[in-house]
N, C-alpha and C positions, 0 to 999 in steps of 0.2 A: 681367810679361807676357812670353810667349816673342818673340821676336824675329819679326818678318813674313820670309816666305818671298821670293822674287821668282825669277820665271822670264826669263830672259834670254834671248830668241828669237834661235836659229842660222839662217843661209839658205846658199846656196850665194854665197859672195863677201863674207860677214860677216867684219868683220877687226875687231872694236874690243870684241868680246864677252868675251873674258877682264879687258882694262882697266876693262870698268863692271861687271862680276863683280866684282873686286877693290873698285872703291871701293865698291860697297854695302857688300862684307864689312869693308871698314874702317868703314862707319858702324855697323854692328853688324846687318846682317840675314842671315840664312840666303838662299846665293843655288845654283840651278842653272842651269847653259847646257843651253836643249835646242833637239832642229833641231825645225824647222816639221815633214819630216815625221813625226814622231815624235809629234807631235801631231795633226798629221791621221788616225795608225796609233790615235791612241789620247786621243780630244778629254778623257777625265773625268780625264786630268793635271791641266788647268787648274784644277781645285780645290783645288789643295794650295799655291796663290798666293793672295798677297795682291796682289804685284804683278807687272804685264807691263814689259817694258823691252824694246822695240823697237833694239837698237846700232846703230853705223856702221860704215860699212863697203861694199859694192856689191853689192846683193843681187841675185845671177840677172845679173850683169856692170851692172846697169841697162841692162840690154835697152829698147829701146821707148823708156822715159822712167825718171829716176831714182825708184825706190823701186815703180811701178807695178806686173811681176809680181808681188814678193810682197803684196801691197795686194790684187793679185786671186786669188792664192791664200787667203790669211785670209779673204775676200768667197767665195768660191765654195766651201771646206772646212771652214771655222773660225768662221763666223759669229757662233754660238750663244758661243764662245767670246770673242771682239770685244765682245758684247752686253752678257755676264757682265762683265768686267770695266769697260765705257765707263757701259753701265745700268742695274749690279747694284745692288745696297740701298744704295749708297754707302760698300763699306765696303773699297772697291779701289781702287789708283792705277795710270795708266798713264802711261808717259813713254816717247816717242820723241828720240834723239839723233841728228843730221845724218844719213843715210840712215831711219834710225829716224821721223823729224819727216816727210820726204818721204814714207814711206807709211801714215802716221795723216793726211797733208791729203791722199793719194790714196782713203784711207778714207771722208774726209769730217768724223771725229769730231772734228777740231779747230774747226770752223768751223761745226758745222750751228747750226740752230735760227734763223739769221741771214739766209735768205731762203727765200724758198716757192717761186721757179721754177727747174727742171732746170738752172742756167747753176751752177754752183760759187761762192761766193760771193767765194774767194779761192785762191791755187794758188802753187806754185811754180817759177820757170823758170829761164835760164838767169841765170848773171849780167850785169853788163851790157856787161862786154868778152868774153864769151862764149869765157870757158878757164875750167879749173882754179884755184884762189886760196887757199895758204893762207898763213897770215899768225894772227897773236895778237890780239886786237882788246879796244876796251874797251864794257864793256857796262852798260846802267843801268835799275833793275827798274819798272814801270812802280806804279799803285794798282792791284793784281790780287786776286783769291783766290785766286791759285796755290798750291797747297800744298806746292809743292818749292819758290817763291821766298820763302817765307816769315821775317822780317826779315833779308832783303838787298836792300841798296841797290845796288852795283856789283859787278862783276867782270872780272878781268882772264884771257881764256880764246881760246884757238887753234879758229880755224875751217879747214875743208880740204873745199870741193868745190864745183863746176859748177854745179849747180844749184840754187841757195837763194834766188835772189830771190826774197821774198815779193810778189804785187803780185794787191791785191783787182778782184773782177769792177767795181764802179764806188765812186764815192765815199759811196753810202748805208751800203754793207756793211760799210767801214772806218770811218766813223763809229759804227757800229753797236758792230761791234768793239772799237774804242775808249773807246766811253762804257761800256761792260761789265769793263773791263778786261784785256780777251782780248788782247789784244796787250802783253802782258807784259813780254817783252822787247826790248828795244831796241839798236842798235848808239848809242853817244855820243860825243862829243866830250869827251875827258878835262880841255882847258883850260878848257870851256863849262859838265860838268856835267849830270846832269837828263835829263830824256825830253826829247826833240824832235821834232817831227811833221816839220817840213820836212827833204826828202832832204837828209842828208848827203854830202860828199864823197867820191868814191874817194881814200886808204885807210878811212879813218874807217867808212866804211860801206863794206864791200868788194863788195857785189854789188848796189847800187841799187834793193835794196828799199825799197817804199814803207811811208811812215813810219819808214823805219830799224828795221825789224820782223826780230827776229832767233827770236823765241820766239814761240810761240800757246799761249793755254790753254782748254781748254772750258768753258761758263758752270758749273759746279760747282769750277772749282779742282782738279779729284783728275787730270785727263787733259792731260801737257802736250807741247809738242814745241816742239825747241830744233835750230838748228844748229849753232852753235857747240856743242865738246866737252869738258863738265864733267871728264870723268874722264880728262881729260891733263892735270888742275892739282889733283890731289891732293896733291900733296908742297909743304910751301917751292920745294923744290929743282926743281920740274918748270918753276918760272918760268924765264925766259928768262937773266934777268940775276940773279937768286941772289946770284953771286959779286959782285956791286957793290953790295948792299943792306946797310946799315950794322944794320940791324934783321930779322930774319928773323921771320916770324909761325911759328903753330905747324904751321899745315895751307896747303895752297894755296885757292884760290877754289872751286875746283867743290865740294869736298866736301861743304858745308853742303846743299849740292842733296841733296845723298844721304843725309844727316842730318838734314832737315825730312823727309823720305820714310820713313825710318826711326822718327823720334819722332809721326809724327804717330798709330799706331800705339799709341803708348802710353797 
């Protein structure tokens, strides 16, 4: 079967779009970077995707709030496009990464289905020492349908930005979430192991989201959004400490992300 296509959405302040362009292309898919307006100039691009990949990076400076204009440009130009890939026959994947994550939950598509009144059911905001944070973190896969976490249990992967707590509208909708699997990914405790509901620590959990929620996926599995950044741990060697690992693996952690996305496909 020919390799899936994947459009890799440019904005004004996208900086992480060649790094997840590369690790698709090392999982095996045909991938293009194109700018949003490019596609606004010309919406029946989006057909020749299989998949959308939202990068990181500071789209539009994160003017307003982080990921928001472009969230309202896709919403206001792109719509049909958003719809195609989140609604279509199911035969499409969407993935937002840390900037990326931010404007699929200003979307909505991460989280609808999960309450009926106008109030959002969950969001993201700042962290909770309210700066900048990056740092490498350890991460543990929840019981999902996600189709990019599909069999991984952990990972060890570098987050970088301001605004990523996750923290849901009240405690039904994170229940909700929960018991569906949607909350996929988690920050964890490496001594401890496992999903855990209760907040973790600062570092352990770097921005005080609730549940230790680092990932969301939509109730099908094909639509995810993650903050922390897969495609800085493609290599052994992009780990931190490399040089002190007595055993080197073949690939680093993020890649299988992008290799469940690739094979699923086939």
């Amino acid at each position: 079967m020919p390799s899936p296509r994947v459009l890799v959405l440019r904005a004004p302040g996208t900086n992480c779009d060649e790094e997840t362009a590369f690790a698709f292309q090392v999982a095996g898919a045909e991938v293009e970077r194109v700018h949003v307006n490019r596609l606004i100039e010309n919406p029946a691009l989006k057909d020749r995707y299989q998949i959308l990949c939202v990068p990181g990076g500071f789209s539009y400076g994160d003017d307003i709030a982080a990921g928001r204009i472009l969230a309202t440009r896709l919403r206001q130009y792109l719509s049909d496009m958003v719809d195609a890939f989140v609604h279509g026959k199911g035969d499409r994947l969407v993935l937002g990464i840390c900037n990326g994550m931010q404007v699929l939950m200003r979307l909505g598509v991460l989280t609808e289905g999960v309450s009926q009144s106008e109030k959002p059911p969950a969001t993201l905001t700042w962290n909770n020492h309210g700066r900048f944070e990056d740092r490498w973190v350890h991460l543990a896969v929840d019981k999902t349908p996600c189709v990019f976490l599909k069999d991984i249990d952990q990972m060890y992967l570098p987050m970088a930005h301001a605004e990523g707590k996750f923290v849901a509208a009240d405690d039904e909708s994170l229940s909700t979430l929960r018991k569906a699997g949607r909350l996929a990914l988690r920050y964890a405790d490496p001594d401890q192991g496992g999903v855990q509901d209760e907040v973790l620590p600062f570092p352990i959990n770097p921005n005080g989201a609730d549940a230790n929620v680092a990932g969301v996926c939509d109730s099908t599995g094909r639509v995810f959004g993650l903050m922390p950044h897969p495609e800085r741990h493609i290599d052994a060697t992009h780990h931190p400490f490399w040089t002190r690992r007595k055993e080197q693996p073949e690939h680093g952690d993020g890649l299988k992300m992008f290799q469940n996305a690739v094979d699923w496909f086939a």
